[in-house]
C-alpha angles and dihedrals in degrees: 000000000000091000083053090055094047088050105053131080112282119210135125135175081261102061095027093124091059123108106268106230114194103200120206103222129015118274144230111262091246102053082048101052083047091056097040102075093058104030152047098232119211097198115194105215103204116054131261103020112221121246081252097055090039093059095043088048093043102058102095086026133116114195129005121228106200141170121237090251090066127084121243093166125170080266104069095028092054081038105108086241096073088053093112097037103121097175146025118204117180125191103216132042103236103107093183085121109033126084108226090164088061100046094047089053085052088049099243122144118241120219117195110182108225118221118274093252095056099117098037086055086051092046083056103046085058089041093060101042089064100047089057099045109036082046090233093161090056098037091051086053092053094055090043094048089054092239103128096100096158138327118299119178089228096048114124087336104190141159130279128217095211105117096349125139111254121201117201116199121188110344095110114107090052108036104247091117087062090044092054086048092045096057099040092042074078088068095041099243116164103237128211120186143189094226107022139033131220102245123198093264082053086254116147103229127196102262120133115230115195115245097240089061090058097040099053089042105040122106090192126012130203133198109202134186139281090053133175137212091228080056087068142057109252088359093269121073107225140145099301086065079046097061094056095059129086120276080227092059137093134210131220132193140178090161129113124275083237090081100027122072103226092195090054084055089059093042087053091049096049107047084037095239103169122010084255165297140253113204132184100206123189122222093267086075114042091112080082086073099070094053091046111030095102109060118088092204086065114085112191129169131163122258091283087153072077101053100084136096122264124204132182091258089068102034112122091256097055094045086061098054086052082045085050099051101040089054091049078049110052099011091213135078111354135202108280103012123173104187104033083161087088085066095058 
């Protein structure tokens, strides 16, 4: 009874003047009891609702929450029925079926809730590119080893991040890329990105940057998830991207194996190719340990962005009804926005 109540259209003479939601999919109690208090919700009971049945329910409402399996194409958001939608807010961070082009042309903002663990992946891309530059791993181990005897001007001698130029590949449609910016904007590193841009108010910007630009520029490079094969030549990085890059740079990378050729990895170490690279690797690949372990220019840790935990209060589907009524709220700029050019 109580999961009936929490899937059916909410409205009442009371709360007539709030904005009207139709949500794509029931929601957790929670989520619900979160939205209640600022808007009328129109809930779709089955999954994935049909373009018919979008532009019959859209009609009186003013913003759409959706999940990244429906299908928000040019075609329903240019349809007379999605003339009041202010606001589209999608749980999930695939944007295989949702126009942003479109919206974007209409004016609408566009929301993409980023995984929970956005901000810890981006904790750990930072993480690792200090490890790797600064040489703390081998540093720790001289300490350790009892070898620091007195200063020398070649001791340990690493890279810095101050100032440096940062390249971000992969990482847009759920916000990692921002988060990454974000965090090395603090050490004043200039950042160029395949999906976004640093704009003069330190803004990333949609504008696509091509991957042998960031490759050749970039002092340290970093491949962050969710990738796609589109995002890469030939759908895999491998030594052939690494050859491109300066001798100088360092890559970093938290995303699969799938996308990342490991043997490539081994070849860069050994010939020296770049100064180094910092890896998260999952279980599936510690056999790579054994190759590279060796080498103190390599930086691997396992998925630790992962090991959190995780309440309601921060699920994907609770971070966009916050998104939802802060926007309601303000109007301008919310949480999680991936074409803030709509508001310019």
């Amino acid at each position: 009874m109580f999961n009936n109540f929490f899937s059916r259209s909410f409205s009442s003479s009371v709360s007539s003047l709030k904005p009207k939601i139709f949500v794509t999919r029931p929601l957790p109690s929670t989520v619900i009891l979160k939205l209640l208090p600022h808007f009328n919700l129109d809930i779709y009971k089955s999954k994935y609702p049909s373009e018919t049945v979008l532009e019959a329910r859209l009609t009186d409402c003013d913003g759409l929450m959706c999940f990244d399996g429906d299908r928000v194409p040019s075609s329903l958001i240019s349809h007379p029925s999605f003339s009041n939608i202010k606001i589209i807010a999608q749980v999930g961070s695939v944007l295989r079926h949702l126009s942003v082009e479109t919206a974007t042309e209409y004016g609408i903002p566009v929301c993409v809730c980023p995984s929970p663990f956005t901000e810890s992946t981006a904790d750990l891309n930072l993480l690792l590119m200090l490890t790797v530059s600064r040489r703390i791993k081998e540093s720790d181990q001289f300490l350790r080893d009892g070898k620091w005897e007195a200063w020398d001007p070649k001791l340990l001698i690493g890279g810095g991040l101050y100032g440096k130029t940062l390249g971000i590949i992969g990482g847009g449609s759920a916000g990692i890329a921002q988060a990454i910016a974000k965090r090395a904007r603090a050490f004043d590193m200039q950042i160029i990105a395949q999906h976004f841009r640093e704009s003069n108010n330190n803004t990333l910007e949609r504008a696509p940057v091509s991957i042998e630009t960031i490759l050749k520029k970039s002092d340290f490079l970093t491949l962050a998830p969710p990738i796609r094969e589109s995002d890469i030549i030939d759908g895999k990085f491998g030594y052939d991207h690494i050859e491109l890059m300066k001798p100088s740079s360092y890559l970093i990378s938290t995303i699969s194996s799938s996308h990342l050729d490991l043997k490539s990895i081994t070849k860069a170490l050994k010939k020296k190719t770049i100064a180094g690279i910092g890896l998260a690797i999952s279980q599936k690949d510690l056999h790579l340990i054994s190759q590279v372990k060796d080498y103190n220019s390599l930086a691997l840790m396992p998925p630790i962005d992962k090991f959190q935990i995780l309440n309601e209060t921060n699920t994907q589907a609770f971070m966009i009804a916050k998104t939802l009524i802060h926007f309601f709220d303000q109007t301008t700029n919310p949480p999680y926005i991936i074409n803030p050019e709509v508001f310019r």
